[in-house]
N, C-alpha and C positions, 0 to 999 in steps of 0.2 A: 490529238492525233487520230486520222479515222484509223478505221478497225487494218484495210489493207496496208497503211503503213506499219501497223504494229507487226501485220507477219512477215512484210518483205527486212525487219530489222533479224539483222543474225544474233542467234543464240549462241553465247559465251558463256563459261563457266571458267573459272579460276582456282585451279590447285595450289596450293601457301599463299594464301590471302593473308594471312597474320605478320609474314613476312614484312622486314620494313620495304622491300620492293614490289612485294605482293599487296601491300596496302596501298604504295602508289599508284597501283598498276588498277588496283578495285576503282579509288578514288577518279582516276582518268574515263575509264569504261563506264561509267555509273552515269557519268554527263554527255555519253556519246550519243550521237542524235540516232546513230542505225545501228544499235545494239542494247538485245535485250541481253539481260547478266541473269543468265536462269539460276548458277547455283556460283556456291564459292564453299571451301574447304579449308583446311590448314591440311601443313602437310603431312599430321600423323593422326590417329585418332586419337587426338585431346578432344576437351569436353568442346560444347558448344558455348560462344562467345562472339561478344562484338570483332570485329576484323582488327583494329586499336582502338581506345577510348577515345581517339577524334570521329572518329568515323561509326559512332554506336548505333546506327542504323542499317549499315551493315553488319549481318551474323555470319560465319562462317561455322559451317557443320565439320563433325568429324569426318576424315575423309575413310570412304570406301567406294571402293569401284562401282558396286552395284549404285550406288548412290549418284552416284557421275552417268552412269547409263542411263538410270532414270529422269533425267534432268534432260537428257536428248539433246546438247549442246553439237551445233557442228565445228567448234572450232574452242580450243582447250589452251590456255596460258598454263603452264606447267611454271611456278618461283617454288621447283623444291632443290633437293641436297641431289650430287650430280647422279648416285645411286639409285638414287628413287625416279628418276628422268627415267637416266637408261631401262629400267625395266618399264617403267608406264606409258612410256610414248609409244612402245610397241604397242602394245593393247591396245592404244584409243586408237592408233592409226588402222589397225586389223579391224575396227569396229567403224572404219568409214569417217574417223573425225577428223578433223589440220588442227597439229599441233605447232603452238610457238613456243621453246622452250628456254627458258634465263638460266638454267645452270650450262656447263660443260660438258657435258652429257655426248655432245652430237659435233661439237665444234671440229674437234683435230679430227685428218681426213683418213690418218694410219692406224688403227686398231692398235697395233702393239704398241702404240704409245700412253695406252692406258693404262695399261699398270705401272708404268713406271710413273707417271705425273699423276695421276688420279688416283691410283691405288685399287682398281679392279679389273678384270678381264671384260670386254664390253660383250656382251650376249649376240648383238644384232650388227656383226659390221657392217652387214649388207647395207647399212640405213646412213652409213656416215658416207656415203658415195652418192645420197639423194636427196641430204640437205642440205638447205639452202643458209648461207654463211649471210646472216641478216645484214651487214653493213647498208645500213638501207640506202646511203649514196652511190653504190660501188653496184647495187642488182638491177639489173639491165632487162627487166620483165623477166627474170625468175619466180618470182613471188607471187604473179599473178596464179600459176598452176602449183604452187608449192603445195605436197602436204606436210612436210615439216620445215621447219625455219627452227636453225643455231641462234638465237640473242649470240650477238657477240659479248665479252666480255668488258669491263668498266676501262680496265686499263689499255685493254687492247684499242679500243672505240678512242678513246683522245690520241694515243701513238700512231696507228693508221690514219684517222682523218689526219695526220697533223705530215705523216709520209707518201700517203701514196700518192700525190699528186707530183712528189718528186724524187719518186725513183729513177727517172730515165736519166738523172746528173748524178744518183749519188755516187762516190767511190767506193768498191766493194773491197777493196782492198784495204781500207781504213774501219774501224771499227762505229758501229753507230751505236750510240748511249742512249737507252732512254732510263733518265732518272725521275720517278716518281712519286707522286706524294700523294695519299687518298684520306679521306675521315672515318673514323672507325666504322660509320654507317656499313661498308663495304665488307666487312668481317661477317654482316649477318645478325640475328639475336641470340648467338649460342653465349651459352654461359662460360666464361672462360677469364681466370684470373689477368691474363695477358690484356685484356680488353674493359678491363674494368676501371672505373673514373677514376682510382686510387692510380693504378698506373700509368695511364695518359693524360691524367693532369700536369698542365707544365712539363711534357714530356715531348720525344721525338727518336723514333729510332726505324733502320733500317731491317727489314724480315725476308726471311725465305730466299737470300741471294743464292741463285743457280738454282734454285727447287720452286720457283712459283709456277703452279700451274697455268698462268699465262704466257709465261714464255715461248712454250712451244707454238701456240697460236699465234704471235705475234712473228713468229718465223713467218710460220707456214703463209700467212699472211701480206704478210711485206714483200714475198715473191724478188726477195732479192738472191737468191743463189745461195750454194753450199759455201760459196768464198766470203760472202760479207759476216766477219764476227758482230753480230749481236749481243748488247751487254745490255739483260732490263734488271733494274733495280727496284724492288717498292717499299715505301717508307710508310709509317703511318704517324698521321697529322693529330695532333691532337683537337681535331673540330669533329662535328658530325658529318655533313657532310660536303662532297665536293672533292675531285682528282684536279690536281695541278703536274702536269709533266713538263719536264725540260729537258727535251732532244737536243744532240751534238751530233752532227754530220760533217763530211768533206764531199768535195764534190771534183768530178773527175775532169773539171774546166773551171773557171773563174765565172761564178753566177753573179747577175745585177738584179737592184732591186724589183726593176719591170719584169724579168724573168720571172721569177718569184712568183710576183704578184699575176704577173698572166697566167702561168701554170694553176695557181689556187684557184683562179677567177674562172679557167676552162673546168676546172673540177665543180665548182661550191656554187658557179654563179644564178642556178636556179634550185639548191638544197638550203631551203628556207628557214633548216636550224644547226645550219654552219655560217656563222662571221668571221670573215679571215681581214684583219685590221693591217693598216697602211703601216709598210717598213717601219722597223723601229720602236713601235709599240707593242706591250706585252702583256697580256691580258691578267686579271685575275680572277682569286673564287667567287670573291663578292657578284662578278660580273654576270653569273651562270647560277650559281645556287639558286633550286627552287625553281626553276627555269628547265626547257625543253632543249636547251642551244646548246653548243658548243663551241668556242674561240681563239683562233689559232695566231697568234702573232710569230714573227722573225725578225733576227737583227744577225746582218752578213759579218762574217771575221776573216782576216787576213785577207783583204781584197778581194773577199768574193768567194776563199776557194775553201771558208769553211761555214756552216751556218750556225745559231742555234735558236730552236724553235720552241717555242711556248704552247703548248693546250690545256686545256682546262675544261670541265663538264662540271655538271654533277651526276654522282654516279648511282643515284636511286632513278633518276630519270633518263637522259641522253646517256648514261652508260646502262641502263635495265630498261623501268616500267615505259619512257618515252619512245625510246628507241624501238620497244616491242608493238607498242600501239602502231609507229610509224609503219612496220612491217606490216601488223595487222590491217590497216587503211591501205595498202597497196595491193596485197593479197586478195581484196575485196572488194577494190576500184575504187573507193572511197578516195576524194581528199587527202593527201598527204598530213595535211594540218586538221582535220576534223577529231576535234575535242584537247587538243593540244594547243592551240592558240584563243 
């Protein structure tokens, strides 16, 4: 590569590199063709170490601010804990950088919804009224001027893609289900007896009913109205990884399968890691793990006037590190699919 191309490549840097979505997110960036990856961090100051034992060519340093400044990246992937977001993204943004951030940090639009779902008072509301809600199907040249970008959330990312092409039928008056199912991957690498192979083996149990932090963003989200009850439920699967959701809706008329499928088709039909599969068929995890995509099947009940919808991702990727990259290449005019397919 001559020398001009190596400078017109944007400098990146990566906070929670060690993260399993931080690893994926290194691993994607590492083979981008217009991006140099000047530095990578964990996200506390542990020692210095390979990113994961697959990846022992990448090192991530301990992380300190001064450290990230010296590195002169213009553009920061934040995979930390939603606390350590909320205060950093200030700083790098006040220092001129675009942040893309995976935790929760920036997502819900009402300040006082922080403490109660997240559990702290947010420093900078001013900042949740100027991010951009990464759904990378749904941004309509946002992203091009973004300097921060929300990562939408694992669970939220399969429920949405799998909704919002058909909210204009749903009945708000009837309750919409989404029942979920994700691989422990999604928990993170904290240490936690809950999470440990001894308890998910041959295991299967529902968490956090009425208290998941995605909830309220799957509201806010779905832009269905103060009338439609909302019930998400999340289970955790005994796999690594991979979200399997199964939506239950009604509809405020009798929908046919061609409705359906045109509505999906005006949404998805040029979002090159969305497949939305023919009536009747219903996708699985096999189909996605590992994978950048995610796959939405339907099968109509009662004549039409109820559905229930299948999605499925995997959520290290198309619910994190893919989904972020996707932001990142739009942001930067890049290819949609550059280093992702």
């Amino acid at each position: 590569m001559n020398e001009s191309n190596v400078k017109s490549r944007k400098r990146v840097a990566i906070v929670g590199a060690t993260g399993y979505s931080g690893a994926e997110l290194t691993a994607i960036m590492a083979r981008h063709a217009e991006v140099e990856l000047v530095a990578l961090f964990s996200s506390s100051s542990t020692a210095r170490g390979p990113v994961t034992p697959t990846l022992p060519q990448f090192i991530a340093e301990p992380f300190s601010i001064d450290a990230l400044i010296a590195a002169q990246p213009e553009i920061v992937f934040l995979a930390t804990p939603n606390e350590v977001s909320a205060g950093l993204a200030p700083q790098l943004l006040d220092l001129g950088m675009r942040v893309i951030d995976l935790s929760g940090a920036f997502r819900l639009e009402e300040p006082s919804m922080y403490p109660t779902w997240y559990g702290f008072d947010h420093e900078r509301p001013n900042l949740l009224g100027e991010a951009v809600y990464g759904l990378t199907e749904y941004c309509n040249g946002e992203l091009k001027n973004a300097r921060l970008v929300a990562n939408p959330g694992c669970y939220p990312t399969s429920i949405l893609l799998a909704l919002r092409p058909l909210t204009f039928a749903i009945d708000r008056e009837q309750p919409v289900i989404c029942d979920s199912k994700s691989g422990v991957s999604g928990a993170g690498k904290k240490a936690d007896v809950n999470f440990s192979f001894a308890e998910l083996f041959g295991n299967f149990k529902a968490y956090s009913v009425g208290q998941h932090r995605h909830e309220p963003e799957i509201r806010q989200q779905l832009h269905l109205g103060d009338r439609a009850p909302v019930v998400f439920v999340a289970h955790l699967l005994p796999v690594h990884r991979g979200i399997l959701s199964t939506i239950h809706i009604g509809f405020t008329h009798p929908m046919s399968e061609q409705q359906i499928t045109d509505a999906y088709t005006r949404a998805y039909d040029h979002a090159p890691f969305v497949r939305v599969l023919p009536a009747g068929q219903l996708p699985e995890l096999k189909n996605v793990v590992n994978t950048p995509r995610a796959e939405i099947g339907f099968q109509l009940l009662h004549g039409g006037r109820r559905a229930v919808i299948v999605s499925v991702l995997d959520n290290l990727l198309k619910g994190a590190a893919s989904q972020a990259v996707q932001n990142f290449n739009r942001m930067c005019g890049f290819p949609e699919t550059e280093a992702l397919i």
